[in-house]
C-alpha positions as CSV (number, residue, x, y, z in Angstrom):
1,X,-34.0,-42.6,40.8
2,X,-31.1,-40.3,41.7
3,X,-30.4,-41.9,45.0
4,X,-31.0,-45.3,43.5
5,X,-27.8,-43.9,41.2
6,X,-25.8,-43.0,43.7
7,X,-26.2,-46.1,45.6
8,X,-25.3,-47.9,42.3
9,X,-22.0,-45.8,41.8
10,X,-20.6,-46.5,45.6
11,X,-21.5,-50.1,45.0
12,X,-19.4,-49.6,41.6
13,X,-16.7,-47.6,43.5
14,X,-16.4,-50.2,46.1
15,X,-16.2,-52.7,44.0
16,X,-13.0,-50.9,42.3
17,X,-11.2,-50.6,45.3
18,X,-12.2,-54.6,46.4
19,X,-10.1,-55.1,43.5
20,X,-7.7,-52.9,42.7
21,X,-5.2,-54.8,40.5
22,X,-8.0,-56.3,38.5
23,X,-9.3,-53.7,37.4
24,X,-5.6,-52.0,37.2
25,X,-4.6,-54.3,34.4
26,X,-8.5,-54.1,32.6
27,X,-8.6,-50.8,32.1
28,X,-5.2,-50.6,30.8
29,X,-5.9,-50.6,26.9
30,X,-8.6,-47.8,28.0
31,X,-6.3,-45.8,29.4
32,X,-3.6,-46.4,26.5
33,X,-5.9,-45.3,23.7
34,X,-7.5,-42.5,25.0
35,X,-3.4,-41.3,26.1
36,X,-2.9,-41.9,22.5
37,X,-5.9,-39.4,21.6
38,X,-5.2,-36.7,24.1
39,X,-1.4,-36.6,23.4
40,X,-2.0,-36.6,19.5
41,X,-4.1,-33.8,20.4
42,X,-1.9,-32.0,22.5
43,X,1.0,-32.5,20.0
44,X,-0.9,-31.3,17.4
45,X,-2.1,-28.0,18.9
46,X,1.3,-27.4,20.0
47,X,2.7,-27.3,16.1
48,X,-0.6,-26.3,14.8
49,X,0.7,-22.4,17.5
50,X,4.4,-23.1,16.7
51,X,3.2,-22.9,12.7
52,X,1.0,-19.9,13.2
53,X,3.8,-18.1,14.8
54,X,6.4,-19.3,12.3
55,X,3.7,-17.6,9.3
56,X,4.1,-14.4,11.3
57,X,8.0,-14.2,11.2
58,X,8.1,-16.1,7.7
59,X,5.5,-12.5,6.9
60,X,1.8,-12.7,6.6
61,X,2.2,-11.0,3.1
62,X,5.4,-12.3,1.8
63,X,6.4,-14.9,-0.5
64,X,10.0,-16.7,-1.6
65,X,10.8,-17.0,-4.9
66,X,13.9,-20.0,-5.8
67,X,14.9,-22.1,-8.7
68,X,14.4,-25.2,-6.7
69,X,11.2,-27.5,-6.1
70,X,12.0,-28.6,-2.1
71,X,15.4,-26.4,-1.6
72,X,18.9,-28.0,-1.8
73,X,18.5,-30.4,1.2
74,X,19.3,-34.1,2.0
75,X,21.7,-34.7,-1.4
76,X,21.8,-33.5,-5.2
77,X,18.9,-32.4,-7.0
78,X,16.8,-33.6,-9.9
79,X,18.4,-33.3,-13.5
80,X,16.0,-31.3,-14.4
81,X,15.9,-28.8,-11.3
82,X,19.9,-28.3,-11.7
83,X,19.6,-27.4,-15.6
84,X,17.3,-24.5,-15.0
85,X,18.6,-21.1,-14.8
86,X,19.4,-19.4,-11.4
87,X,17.1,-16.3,-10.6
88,X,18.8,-13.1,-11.5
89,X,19.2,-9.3,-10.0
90,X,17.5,-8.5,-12.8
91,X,14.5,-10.6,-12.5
92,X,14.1,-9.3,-8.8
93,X,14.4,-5.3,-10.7
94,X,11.6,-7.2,-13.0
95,X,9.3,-7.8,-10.1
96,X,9.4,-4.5,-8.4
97,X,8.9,-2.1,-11.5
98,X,6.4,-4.5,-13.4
99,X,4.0,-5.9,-10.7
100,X,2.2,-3.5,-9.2
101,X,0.2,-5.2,-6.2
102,X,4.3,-5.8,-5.2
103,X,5.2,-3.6,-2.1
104,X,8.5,-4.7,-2.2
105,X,11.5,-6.6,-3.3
106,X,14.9,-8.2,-1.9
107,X,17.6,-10.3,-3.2
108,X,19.8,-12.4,-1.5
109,X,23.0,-14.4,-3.1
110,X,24.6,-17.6,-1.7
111,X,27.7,-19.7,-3.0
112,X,27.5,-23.1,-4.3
113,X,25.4,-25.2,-1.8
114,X,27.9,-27.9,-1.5
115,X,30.3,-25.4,0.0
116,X,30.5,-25.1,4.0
117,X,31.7,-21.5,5.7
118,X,32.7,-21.0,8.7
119,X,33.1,-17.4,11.1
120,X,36.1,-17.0,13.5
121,X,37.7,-15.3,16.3
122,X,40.3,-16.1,18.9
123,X,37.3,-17.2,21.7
124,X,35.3,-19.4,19.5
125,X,34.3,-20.8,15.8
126,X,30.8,-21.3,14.2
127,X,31.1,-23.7,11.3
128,X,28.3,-24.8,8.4
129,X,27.1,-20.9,8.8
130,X,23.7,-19.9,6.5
131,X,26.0,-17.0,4.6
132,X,24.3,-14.7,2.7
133,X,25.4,-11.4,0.8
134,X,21.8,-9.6,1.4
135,X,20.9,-5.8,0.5
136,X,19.9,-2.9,2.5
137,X,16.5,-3.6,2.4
138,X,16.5,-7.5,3.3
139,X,15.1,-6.6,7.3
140,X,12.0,-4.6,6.1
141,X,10.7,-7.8,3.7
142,X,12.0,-10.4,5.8
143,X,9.8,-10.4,8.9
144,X,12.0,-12.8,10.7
145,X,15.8,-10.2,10.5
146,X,14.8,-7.9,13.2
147,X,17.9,-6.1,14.6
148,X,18.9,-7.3,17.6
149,X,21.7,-4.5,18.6
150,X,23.7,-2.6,16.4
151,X,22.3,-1.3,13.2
152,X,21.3,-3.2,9.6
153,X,23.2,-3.3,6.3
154,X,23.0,0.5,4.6
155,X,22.9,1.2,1.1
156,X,26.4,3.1,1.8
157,X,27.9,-0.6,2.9
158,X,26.4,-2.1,-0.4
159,X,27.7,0.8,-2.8
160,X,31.0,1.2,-1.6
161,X,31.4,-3.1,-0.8
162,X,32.2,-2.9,2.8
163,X,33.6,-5.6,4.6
164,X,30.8,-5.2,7.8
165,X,29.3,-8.3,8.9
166,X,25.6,-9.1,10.9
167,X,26.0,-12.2,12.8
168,X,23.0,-14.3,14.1
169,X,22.0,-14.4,17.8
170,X,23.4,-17.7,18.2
171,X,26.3,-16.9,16.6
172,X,27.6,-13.9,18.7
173,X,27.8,-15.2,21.8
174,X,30.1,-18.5,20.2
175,X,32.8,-16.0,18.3
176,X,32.3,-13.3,21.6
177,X,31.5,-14.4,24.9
178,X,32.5,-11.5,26.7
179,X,29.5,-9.9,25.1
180,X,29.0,-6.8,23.4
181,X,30.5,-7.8,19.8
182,X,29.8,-3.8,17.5
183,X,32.7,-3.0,16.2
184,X,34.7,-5.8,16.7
185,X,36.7,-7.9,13.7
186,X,35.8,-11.8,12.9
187,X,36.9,-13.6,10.0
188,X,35.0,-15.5,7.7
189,X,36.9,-17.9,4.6
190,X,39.7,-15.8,5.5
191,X,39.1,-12.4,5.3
192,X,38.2,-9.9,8.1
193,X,35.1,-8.7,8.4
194,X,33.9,-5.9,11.2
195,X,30.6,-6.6,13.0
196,X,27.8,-3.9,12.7
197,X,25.1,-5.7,14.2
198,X,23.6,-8.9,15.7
199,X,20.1,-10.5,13.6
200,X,17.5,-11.4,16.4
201,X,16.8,-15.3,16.1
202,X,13.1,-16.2,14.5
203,X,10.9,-17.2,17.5
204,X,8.3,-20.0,16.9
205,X,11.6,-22.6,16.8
206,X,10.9,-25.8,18.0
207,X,13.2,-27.9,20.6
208,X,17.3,-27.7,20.7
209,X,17.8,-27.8,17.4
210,X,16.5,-24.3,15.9
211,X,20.0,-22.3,16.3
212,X,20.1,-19.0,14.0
213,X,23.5,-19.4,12.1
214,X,22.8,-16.4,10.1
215,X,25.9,-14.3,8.9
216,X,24.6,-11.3,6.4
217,X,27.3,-9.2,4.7
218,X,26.6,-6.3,2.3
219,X,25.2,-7.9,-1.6
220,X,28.1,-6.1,-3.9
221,X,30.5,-7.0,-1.4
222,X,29.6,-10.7,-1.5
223,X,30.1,-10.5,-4.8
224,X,33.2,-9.3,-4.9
225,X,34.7,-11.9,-2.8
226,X,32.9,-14.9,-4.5
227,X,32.8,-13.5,-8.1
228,X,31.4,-17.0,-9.5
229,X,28.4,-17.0,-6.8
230,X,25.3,-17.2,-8.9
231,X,22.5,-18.9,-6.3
232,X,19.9,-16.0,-6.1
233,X,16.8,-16.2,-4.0
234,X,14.1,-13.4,-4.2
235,X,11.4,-12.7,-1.5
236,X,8.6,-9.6,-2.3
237,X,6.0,-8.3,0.1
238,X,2.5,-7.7,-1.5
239,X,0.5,-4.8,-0.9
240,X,-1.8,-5.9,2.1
241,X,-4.6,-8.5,1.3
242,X,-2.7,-8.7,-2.5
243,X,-0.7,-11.5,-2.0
244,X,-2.7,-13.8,-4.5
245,X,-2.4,-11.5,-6.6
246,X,0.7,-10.4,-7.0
247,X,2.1,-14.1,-6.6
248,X,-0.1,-14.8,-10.1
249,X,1.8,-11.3,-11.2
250,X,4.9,-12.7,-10.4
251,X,4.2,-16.2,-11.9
252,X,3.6,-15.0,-15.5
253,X,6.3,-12.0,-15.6
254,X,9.2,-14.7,-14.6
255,X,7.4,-17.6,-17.1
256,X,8.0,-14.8,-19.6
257,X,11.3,-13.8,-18.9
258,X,12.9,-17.3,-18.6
259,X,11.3,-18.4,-21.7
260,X,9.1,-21.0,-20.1
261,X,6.7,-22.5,-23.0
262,X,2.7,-22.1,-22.2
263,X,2.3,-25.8,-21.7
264,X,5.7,-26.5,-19.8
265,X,6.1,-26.7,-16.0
266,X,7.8,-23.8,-14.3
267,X,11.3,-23.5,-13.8
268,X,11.3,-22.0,-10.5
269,X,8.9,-22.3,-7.2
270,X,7.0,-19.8,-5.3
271,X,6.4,-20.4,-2.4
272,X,3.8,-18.7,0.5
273,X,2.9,-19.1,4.8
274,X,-0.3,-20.4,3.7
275,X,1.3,-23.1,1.9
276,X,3.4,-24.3,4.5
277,X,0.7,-24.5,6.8
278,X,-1.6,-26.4,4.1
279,X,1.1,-28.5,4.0
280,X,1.5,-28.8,7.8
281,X,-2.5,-29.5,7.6
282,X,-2.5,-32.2,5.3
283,X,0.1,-33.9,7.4
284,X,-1.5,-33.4,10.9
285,X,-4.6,-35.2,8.7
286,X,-2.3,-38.4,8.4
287,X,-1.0,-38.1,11.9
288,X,-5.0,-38.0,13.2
289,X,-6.0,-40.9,11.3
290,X,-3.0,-42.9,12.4
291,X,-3.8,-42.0,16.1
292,X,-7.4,-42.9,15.6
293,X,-6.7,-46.2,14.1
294,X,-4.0,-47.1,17.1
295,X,-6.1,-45.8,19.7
296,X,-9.1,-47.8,18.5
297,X,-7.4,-50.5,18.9
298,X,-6.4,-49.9,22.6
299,X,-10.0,-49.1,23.5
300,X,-11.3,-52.7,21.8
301,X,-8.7,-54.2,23.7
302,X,-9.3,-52.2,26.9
303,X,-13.8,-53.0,25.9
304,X,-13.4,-56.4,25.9
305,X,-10.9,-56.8,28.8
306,X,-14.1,-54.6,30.2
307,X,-16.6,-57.3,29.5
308,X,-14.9,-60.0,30.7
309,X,-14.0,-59.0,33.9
310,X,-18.0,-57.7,34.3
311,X,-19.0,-61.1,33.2
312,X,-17.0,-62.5,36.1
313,X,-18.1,-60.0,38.3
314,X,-21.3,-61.5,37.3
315,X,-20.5,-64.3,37.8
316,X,-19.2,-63.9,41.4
317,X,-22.3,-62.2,42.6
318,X,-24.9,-64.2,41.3
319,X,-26.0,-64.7,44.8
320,X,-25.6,-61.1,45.7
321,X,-28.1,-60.1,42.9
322,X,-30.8,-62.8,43.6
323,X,-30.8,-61.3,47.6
324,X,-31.6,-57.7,45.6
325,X,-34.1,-59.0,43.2
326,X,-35.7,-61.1,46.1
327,X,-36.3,-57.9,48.7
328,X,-37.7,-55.7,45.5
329,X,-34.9,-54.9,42.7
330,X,-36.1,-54.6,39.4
331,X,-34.5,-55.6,36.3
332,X,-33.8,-51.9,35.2
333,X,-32.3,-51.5,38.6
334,X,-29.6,-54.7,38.4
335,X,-28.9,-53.3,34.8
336,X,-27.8,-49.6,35.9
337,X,-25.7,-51.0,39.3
338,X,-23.6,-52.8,36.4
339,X,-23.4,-50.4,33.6
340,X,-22.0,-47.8,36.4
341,X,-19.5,-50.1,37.7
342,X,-18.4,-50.6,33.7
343,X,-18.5,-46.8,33.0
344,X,-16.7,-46.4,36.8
345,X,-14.3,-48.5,35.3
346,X,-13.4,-47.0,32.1
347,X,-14.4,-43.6,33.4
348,X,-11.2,-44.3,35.8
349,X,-9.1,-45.7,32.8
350,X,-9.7,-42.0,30.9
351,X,-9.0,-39.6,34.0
352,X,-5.4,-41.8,34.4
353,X,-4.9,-41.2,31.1
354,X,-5.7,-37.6,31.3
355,X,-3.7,-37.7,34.3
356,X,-0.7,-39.3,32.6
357,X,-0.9,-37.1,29.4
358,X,-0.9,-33.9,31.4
359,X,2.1,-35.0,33.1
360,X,4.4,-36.1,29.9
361,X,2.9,-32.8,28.1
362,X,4.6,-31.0,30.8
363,X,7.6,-32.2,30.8
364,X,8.5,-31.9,27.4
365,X,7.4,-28.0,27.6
366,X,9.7,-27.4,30.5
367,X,12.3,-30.1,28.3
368,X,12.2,-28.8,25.1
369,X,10.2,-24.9,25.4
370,X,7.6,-26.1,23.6
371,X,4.2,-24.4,23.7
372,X,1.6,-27.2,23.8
373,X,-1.0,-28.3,26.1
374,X,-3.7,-30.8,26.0
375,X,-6.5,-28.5,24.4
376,X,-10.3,-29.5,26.7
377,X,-12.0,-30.2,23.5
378,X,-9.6,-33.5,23.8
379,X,-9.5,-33.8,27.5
380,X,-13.5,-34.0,27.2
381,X,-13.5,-35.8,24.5
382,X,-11.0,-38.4,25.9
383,X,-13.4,-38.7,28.9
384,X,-16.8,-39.2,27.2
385,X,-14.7,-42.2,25.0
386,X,-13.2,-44.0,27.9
387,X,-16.8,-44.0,29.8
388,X,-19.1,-44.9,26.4
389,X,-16.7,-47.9,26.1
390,X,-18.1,-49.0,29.7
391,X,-21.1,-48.3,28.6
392,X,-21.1,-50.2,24.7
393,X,-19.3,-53.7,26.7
394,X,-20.8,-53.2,29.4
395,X,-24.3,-54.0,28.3
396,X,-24.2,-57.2,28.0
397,X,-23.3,-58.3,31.0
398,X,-25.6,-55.8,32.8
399,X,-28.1,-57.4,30.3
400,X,-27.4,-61.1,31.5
401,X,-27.6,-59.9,35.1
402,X,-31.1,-58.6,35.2
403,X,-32.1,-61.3,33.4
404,X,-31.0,-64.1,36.1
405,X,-33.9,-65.8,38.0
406,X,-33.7,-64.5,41.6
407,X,-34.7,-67.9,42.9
408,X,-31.7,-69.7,41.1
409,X,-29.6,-66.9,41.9
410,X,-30.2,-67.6,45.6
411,X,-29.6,-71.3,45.1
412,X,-26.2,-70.2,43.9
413,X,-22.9,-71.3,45.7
């Protein structure tokens, strides 16, 4: 039976090569869906790692704590969003002495939204800069300001309202490109700052577009140079495994404080990680199901492109097939010589498309430094598809050429 097999598949592979472009242009919806499968799956690893690595610098046990639902983005806010009351120091003083699974707190204060800053020196300019007044102790809860060179915001900087200045890593080298930029003066809105540091960028950013446009200055002194800034945001670390907890702490000592009735809606958002990657989840669930549904449709098409170009195979060796059943062939044996070519076929179509995906896959990591590759669960999966869809259409013709009559087969021209 194994060599009976093996004959069968070097009938099916010569068969292939007897016609090439035929079966070229059949197998082309094979190898389109199962491209569409792999690369879906490749995509979706990739993000799936970039989010995982994102959670660690966004801090395993952290959570963010604003007055808006989806963060002032894309144009003005609800009604009801812009008539709640900003977060306060206060409340952030709130958390830290009243919830005890909290570790720790930090506070950070921006200007109105609307507003666009900019940072300058005589080599360069960075305009629509994320400028924050932070306090001393915004690099131990935020995972993601690690100190590149230089040294942090001290409590001495924040107490006597010093006009130092932490630039972002993408920043630096625009405002200094002879390098090195401690100690030197930039000047943001006007006034001169000196630079004390340079904030390392968050890794896990995806493509060209994840520049860090940080530029941290001391709390008080942010204050004291936009007096009317009133946009607080508050981020607290729980105590290890705690965070649950001390998000539902946090929940019901800030529904307290801003007056928020028993059976009203919240008037600020915390957010976690986890929830951005539930979020990322549920989409990626979307994204699947979309990808199924197209690549379905390529393998139907691919299937029956399949059968009809088996049926004319068929067709073609009708004679062919009443010499084999006339010098011994059984049935069983005219069945399997089909099915393999079919499975061949489609069997080629997925290990193109495999091919093909690999290829793009790599080329955007080496385009765009992006982390993903086509995981084997999808590479084998794409390749037991592309040869069961031989196999489903390719049955019926097998079928209706074991079940030809070896005598009129013969009288076939």
């Amino acid at each position: 039976m194994p060599q009976a097999n093996g004959e069968n598949l070097r009938q099916a592979m010569d068969a292939l090569r007897t016609h090439k472009l035929r079966s070229a242009l059949t197998i082309f919806g094979v190898v389109l869906g199962v491209s569409v499968i792999m690369l879906v799956a490749a995509l979706i690893t990739g993000f799936d790692a970039q989010i995982q690595e994102n959670v660690k610098q966004f801090g395993a046990d952290t959570a963010f704590v604003t007055k808006w639902d989806q963060g002032r983005h894309g144009g003005p806010p609800p009604l009801e969003e812009r008539q709640r009351k900003p977060l306060t120091l206060e409340d952030e003083r709130a958390l830290q002495e009243s919830c005890p699974t909290v570790k720790n707190v930090t506070a950070f204060v921006t200007s109105v939204w609307d507003v666009a800053h900019s940072v300058r020196t005589k080599s360069g300019e960075v305009t629509a800069i994320d400028f924050r007044g932070v306090q001393p102790n915004f690099g131990l809860v935020y995972a993601n300001a690690a100190t590149l060179s230089g040294r942090f915001i001290s409590e001495g900087d924040d107490l006597h309202k010093e006009k130092v200045v932490m630039l972002g890593e993408n920043v630096a080298p625009v405002l200094f490109p002879e390098g090195n930029p401690i100690g030197k003066d930039v000047t943001i809105d006007g006034s001169s700052f000196q630079v004390i540091g340079v904030v390392e960028k968050p890794k896990g950013g995806f493509g060209m577009g994840d520049e860090d446009r940080r530029v941290l200055i001391p709390y008080s002194t942010f204050h004291k140079i936009y007096p009317g800034a009133y946009e607080h945001n508050i981020r607290f670390q729980a105590h290890p495994n705690m965070l649950d907890q001390a998000v539902d702490q946090a929940t019901e000592l800030l529904r307290r404080r801003r007056n928020v009735a028993y059976n009203a809606k919240d008037s600020f958002v915390i957010r976690t990680a986890q929830e951005q990657v539930q979020e990322f989840h549920s989409i990626v669930g979307m994204v699947a199901l979309a990808a199924v549904v197209l690549s379905s449709v390529g393998l139907l098409i691919g299937g029956v492109g399949v059968m009809n170009i088996m049926l004319v195979s068929v067709t073609e060796r009708t004679r062919e097939i009443g010499i084999r059943k006339a010098i011994g062939a059984k049935s069983k044996d005219i069945t399997w010589q089909f099915l393999l070519e079919a499975m061949t076929l489609t069997g080629a179509g997925g290990i193109i498309a495999l091919i093909l995906v690999n290829g793009l896959v790599l080329l955007i990591r080496l385009t765009l430094e992006w982390h993903g590759s086509v995981p084997v669960w999808a590479a084998v999966a794409g390749l037991v598809v592309s040869v069961s869809v031989g196999l489903f259409f390719g049955v019926w013709p097998a079928m209706k050429a074991a079940k030809l009559d070896p005598v009129e087969a013969l009288r076939y021209e």
